[in-house]
VMD Tcl script that builds the backbone (N, CA, C; Angstrom):
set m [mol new atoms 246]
animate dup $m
set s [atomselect $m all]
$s set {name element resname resid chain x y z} {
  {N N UNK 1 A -19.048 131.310 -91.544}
  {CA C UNK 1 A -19.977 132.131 -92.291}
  {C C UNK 1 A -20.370 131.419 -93.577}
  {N N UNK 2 A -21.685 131.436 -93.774}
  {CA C UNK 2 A -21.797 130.987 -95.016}
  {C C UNK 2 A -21.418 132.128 -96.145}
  {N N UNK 3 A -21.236 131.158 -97.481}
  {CA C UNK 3 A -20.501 131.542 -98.476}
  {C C UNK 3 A -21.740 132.305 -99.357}
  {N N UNK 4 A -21.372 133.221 -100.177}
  {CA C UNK 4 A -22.498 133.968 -100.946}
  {C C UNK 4 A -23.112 134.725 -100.810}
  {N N UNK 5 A -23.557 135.177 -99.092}
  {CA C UNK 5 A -24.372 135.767 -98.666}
  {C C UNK 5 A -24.302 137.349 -98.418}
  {N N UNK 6 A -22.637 137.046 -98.051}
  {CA C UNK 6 A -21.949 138.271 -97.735}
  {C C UNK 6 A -21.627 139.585 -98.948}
  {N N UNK 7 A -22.054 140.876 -98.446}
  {CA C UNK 7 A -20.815 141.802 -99.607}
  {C C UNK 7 A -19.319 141.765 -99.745}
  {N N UNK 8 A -18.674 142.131 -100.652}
  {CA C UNK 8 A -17.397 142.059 -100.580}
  {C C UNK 8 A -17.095 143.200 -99.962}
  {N N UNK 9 A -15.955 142.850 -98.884}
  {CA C UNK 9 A -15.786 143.934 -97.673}
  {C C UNK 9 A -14.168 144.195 -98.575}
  {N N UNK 10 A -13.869 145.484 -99.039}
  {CA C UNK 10 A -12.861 146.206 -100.010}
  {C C UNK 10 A -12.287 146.821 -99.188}
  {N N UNK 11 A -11.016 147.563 -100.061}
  {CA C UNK 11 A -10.155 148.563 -99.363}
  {C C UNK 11 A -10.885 149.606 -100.560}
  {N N UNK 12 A -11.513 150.885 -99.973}
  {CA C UNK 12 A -11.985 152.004 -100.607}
  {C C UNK 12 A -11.513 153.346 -100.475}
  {N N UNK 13 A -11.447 154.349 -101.142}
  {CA C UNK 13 A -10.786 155.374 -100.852}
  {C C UNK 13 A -11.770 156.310 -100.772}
  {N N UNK 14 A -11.927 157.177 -99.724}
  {CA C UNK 14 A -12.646 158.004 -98.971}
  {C C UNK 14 A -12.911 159.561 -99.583}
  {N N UNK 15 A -13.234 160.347 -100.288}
  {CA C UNK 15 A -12.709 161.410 -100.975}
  {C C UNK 15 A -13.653 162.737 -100.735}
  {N N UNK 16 A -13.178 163.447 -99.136}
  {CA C UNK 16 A -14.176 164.839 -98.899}
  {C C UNK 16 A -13.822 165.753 -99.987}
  {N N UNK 17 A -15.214 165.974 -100.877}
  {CA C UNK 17 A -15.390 167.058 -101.573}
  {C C UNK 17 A -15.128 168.331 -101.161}
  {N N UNK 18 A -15.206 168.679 -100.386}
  {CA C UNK 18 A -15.272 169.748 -99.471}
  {C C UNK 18 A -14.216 170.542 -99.313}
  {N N UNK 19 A -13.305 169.356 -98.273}
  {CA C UNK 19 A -11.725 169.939 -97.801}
  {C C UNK 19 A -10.846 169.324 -99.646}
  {N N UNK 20 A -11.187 168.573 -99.963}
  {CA C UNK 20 A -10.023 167.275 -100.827}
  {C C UNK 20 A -9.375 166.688 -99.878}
  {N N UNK 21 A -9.610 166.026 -99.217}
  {CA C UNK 21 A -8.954 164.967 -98.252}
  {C C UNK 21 A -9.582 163.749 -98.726}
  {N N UNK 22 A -8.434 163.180 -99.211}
  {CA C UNK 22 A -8.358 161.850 -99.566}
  {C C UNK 22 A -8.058 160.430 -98.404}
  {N N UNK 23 A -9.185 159.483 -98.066}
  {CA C UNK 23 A -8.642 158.636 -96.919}
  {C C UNK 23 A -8.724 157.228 -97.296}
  {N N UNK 24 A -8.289 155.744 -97.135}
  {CA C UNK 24 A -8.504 155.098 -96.859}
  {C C UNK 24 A -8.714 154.301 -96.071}
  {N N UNK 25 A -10.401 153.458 -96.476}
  {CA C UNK 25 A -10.532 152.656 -95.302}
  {C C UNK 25 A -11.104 151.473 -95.879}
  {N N UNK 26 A -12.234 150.675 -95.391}
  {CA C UNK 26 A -12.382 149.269 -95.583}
  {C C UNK 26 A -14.511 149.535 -95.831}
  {N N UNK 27 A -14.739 149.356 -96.959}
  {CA C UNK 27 A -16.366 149.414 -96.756}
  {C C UNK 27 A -17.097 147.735 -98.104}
  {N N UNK 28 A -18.482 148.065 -97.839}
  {CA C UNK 28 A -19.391 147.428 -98.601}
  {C C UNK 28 A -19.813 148.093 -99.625}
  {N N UNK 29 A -19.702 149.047 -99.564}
  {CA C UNK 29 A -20.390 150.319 -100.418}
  {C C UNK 29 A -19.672 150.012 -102.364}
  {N N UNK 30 A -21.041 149.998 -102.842}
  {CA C UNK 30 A -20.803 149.876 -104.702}
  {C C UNK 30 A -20.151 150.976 -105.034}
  {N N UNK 31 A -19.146 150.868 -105.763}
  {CA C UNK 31 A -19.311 152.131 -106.771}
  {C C UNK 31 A -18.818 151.698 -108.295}
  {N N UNK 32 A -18.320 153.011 -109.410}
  {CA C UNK 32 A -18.048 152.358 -110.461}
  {C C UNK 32 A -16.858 153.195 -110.628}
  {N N UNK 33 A -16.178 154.069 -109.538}
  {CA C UNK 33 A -15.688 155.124 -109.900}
  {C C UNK 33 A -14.351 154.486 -109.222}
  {N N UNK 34 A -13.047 155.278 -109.929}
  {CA C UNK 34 A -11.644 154.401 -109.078}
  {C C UNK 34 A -10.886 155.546 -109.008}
  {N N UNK 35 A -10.106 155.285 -108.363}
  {CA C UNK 35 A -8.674 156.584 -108.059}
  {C C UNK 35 A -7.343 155.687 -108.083}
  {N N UNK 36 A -6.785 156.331 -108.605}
  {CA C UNK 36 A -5.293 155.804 -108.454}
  {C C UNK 36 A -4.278 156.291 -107.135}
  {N N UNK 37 A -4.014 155.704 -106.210}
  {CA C UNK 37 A -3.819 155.807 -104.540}
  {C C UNK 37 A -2.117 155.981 -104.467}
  {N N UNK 38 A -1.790 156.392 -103.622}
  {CA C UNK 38 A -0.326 156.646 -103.427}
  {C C UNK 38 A 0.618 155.411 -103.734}
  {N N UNK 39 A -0.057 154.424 -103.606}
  {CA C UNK 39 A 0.764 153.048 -103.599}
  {C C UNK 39 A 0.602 152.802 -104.637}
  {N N UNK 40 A 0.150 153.235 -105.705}
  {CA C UNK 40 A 0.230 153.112 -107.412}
  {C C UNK 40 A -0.775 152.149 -107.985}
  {N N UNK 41 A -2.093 151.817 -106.713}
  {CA C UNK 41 A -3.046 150.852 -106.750}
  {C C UNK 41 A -4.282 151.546 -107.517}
  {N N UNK 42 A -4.924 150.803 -108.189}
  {CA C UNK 42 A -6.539 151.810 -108.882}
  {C C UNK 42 A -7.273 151.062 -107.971}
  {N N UNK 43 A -8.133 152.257 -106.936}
  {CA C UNK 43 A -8.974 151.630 -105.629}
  {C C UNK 43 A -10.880 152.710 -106.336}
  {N N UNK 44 A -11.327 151.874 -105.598}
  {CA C UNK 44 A -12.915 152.604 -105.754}
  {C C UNK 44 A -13.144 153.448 -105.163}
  {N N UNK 45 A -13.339 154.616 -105.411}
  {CA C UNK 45 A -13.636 155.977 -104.860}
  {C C UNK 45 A -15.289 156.125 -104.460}
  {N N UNK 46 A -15.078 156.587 -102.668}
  {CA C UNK 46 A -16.935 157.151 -102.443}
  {C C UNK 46 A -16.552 158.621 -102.373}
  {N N UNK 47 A -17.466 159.423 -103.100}
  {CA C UNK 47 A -17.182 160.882 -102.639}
  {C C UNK 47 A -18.035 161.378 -101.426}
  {N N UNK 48 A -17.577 161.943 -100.468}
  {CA C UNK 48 A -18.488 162.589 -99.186}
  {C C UNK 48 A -18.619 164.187 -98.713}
  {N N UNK 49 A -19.049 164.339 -98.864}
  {CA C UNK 49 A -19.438 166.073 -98.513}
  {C C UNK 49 A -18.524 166.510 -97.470}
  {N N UNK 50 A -19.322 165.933 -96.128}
  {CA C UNK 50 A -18.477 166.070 -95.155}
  {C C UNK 50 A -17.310 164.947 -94.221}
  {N N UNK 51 A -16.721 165.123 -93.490}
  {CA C UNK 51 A -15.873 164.128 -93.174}
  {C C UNK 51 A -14.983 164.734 -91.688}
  {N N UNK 52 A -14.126 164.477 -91.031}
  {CA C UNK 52 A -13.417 164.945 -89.843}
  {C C UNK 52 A -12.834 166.142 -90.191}
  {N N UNK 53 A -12.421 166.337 -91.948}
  {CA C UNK 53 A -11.621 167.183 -92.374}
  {C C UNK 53 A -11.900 168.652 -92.745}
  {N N UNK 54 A -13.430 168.491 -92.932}
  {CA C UNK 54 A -14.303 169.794 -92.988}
  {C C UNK 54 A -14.959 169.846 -92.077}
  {N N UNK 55 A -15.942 168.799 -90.770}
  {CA C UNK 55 A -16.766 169.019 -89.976}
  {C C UNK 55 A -16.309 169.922 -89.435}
  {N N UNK 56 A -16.703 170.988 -89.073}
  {CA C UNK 56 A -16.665 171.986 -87.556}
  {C C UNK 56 A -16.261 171.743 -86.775}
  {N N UNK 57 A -17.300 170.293 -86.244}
  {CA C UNK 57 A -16.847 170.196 -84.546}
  {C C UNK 57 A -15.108 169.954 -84.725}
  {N N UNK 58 A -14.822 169.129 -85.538}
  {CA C UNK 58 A -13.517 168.563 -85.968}
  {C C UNK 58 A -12.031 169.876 -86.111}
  {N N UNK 59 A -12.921 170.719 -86.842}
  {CA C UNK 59 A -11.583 171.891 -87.710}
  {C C UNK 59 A -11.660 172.991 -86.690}
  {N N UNK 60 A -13.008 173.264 -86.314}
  {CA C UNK 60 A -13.218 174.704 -84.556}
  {C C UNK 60 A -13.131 175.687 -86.006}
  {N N UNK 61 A -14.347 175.835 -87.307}
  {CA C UNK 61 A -13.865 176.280 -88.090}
  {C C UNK 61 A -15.661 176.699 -88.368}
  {N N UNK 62 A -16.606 177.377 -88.499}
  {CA C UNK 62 A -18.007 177.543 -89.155}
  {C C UNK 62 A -17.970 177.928 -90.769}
  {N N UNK 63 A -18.738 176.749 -90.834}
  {CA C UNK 63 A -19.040 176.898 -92.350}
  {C C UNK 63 A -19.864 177.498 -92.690}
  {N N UNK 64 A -20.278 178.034 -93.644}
  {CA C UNK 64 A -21.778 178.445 -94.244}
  {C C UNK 64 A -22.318 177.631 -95.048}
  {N N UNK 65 A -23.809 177.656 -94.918}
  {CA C UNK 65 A -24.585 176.212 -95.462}
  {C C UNK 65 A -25.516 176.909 -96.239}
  {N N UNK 66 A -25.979 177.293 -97.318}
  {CA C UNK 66 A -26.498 177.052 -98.045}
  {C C UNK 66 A -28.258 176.353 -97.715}
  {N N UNK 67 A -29.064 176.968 -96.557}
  {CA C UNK 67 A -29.790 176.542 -95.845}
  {C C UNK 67 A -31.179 177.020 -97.167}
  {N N UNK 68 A -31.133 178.298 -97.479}
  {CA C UNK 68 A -32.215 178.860 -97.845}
  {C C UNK 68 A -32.769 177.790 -99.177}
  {N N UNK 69 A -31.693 177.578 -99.771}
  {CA C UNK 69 A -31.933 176.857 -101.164}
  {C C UNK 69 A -32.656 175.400 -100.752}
  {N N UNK 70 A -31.957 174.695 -99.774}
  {CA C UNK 70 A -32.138 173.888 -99.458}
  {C C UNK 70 A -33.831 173.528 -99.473}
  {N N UNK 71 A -34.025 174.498 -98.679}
  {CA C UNK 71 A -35.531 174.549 -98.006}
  {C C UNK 71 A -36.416 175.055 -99.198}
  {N N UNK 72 A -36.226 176.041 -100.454}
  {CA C UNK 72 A -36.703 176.319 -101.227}
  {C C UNK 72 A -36.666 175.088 -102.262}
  {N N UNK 73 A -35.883 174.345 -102.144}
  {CA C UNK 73 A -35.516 172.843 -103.688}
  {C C UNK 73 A -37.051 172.240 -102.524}
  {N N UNK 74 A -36.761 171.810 -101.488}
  {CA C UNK 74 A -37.427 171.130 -100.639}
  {C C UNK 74 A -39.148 171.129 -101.150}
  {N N UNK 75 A -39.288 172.744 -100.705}
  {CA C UNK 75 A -41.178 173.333 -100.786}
  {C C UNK 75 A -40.862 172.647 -102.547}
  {N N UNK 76 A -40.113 173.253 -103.648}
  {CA C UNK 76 A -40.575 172.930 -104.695}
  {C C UNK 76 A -40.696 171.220 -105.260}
  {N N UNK 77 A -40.312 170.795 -104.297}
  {CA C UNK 77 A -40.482 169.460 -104.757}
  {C C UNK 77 A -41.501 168.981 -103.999}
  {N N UNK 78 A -41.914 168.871 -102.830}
  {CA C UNK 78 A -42.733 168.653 -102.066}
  {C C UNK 78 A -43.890 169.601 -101.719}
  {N N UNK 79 A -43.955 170.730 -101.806}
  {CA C UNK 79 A -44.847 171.742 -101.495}
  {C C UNK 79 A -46.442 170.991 -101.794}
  {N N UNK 80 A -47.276 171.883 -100.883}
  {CA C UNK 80 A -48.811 171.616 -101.453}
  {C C UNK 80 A -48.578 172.305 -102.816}
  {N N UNK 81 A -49.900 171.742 -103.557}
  {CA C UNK 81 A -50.434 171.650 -104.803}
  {C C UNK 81 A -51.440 172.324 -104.947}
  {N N UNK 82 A -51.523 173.882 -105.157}
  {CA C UNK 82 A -52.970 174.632 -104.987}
  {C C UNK 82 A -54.013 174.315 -106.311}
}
mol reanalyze $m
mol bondsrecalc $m
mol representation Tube
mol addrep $m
C-alpha cells in the first residue's frame, strides 16, 4: 500500500445514546471527543442513536419515534415559499 494515502484505521469506542451501551471497535471516522475505556485507555468516542442495543429488530422491543416533529422541522426547512 502506498504510504499517505490511507486514514488512520483506530481502536474507537462506540457509544448508543439511546440504550448507553458502550462498544468497541476499529473505524476511520474523525472525532475530537475521548472516553476513558475499561482498560484505563483515553479512546475517541462516536456517539450513535441507534445500534444492536436499542434497534427493535435486535431487543423484540417498539420504540416510539418522534415522526411528527420530524416531518414538521423537515416542511420548515424545506417547505415551498408562498
Amino acid at each position: 500500500m502506498k504510504k499517505g494515502i490511507h486514514p488512520e484505521y483506530r481502536d474507537v469506542i462506540f457509544w448508543d445514546t439511546s440504550s448507553d451501551h458502550k462498544f468497541m471497535s476499529r473505524s476511520t471516522l474523525n472525532t475530537k471527543e475521548t472516553i476513558k475505556w475499561t482498560d484505563g485507555k483515553d479512546y475517541p468516542v462516536i456517539k450513535v442513536e441507534v445500534s444492536s442495543a436499542s434497534h427493535p429488530f435486535f431487543t423484540g422491543k417498539k420504540m416510539f419515534v418522534d415522526t411528527a416533529g420530524r416531518v414538521e422541522k423537515f416542511q420548515k426547512k424545506y417547505g415551498k415559499k408562498a
